[in-house]
C-alpha positions in Angstrom: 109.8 101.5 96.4 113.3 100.9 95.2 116.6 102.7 95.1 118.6 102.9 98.2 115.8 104.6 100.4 114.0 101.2 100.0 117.3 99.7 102.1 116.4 101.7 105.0 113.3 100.4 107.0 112.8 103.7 108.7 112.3 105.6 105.4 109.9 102.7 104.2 107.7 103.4 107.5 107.8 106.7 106.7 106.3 106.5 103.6 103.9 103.6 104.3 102.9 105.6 107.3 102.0 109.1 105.5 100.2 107.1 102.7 98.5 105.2 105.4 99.2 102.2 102.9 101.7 99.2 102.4 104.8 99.5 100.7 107.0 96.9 98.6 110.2 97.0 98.1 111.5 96.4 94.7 114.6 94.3 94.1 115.8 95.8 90.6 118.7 97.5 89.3 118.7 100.5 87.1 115.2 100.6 87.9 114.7 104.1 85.6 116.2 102.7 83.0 113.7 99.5 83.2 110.9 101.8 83.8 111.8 103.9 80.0 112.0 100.3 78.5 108.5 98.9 79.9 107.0 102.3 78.4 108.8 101.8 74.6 107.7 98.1 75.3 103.9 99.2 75.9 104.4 101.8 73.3 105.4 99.2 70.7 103.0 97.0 71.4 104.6 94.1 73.3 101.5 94.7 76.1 98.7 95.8 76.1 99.1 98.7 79.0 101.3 99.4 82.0 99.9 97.0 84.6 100.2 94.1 81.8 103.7 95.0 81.0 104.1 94.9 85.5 103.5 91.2 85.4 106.3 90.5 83.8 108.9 93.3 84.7 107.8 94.2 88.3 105.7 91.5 90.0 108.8 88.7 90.1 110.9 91.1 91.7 108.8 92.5 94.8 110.0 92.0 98.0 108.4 92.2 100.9 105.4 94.3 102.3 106.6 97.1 105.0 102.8 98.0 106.9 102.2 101.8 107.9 102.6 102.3 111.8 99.6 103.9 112.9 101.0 105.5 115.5 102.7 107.8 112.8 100.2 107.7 110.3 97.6 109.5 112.9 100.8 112.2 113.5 101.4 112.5 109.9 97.9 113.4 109.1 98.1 115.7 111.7 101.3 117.8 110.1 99.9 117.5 106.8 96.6 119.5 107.8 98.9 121.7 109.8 100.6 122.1 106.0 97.9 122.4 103.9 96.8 125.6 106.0 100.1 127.1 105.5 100.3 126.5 101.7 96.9 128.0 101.6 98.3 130.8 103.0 101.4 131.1 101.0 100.4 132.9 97.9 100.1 136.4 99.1 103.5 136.0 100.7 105.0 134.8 97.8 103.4 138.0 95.9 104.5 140.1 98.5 108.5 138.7 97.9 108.7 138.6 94.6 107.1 142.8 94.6 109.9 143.3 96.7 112.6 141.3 94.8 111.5 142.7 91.5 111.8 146.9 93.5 115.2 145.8 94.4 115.9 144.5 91.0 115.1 147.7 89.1 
């Protein structure tokens, strides 16, 4: 995780609790930028594939590990089923809105 949400300890808990995994922060600048040079590096040949071209580019500049709480991993999992059903159920609704928008529009 990098960028300025990777600053904020909350938003690191966050995501390391709704992945239910650890997080790293990385301690890069311009880290889009870096990322569209390790792909024209891989692409050119300089490694042999992503995680080879990490080594180098990514692994010297992790910081440290932020653990998922599972106190909020357990409620996360618990909003994302609540989620899921509602996406499910979404389609027909969606149908129903753009019917609608496209009687209005005529």
């Amino acid at each position: 995780m990098g960028g300025g949400a990777a600053r904020s300890k909350a938003l690191r808990t966050i995501l390391a609790s709704t992945l239910n995994a650890n997080v790293r922060t990385v301690n890069r600048d311009e880290m889009g930028a870096a990322g569209a040079a390790m792909m024209a590096a891989v692409n050119l040949g300089m490694y042999t594939d992503m995680a080879d071209c990490s080594q180098t580019w990514i692994t010297p500049v992790l910081g440290s590990v932020t653990e998922p709480d599972p106190t909020l991993t357990r409620h996360y999992d618990g909003l994302y089923s609540a989620y899921y059903t509602i996406r499910e159920m979404m389609p027909p609704v969606w149908a129903n809105l753009a019917s609608i928008r496209q009687e209005f529009m005529a």
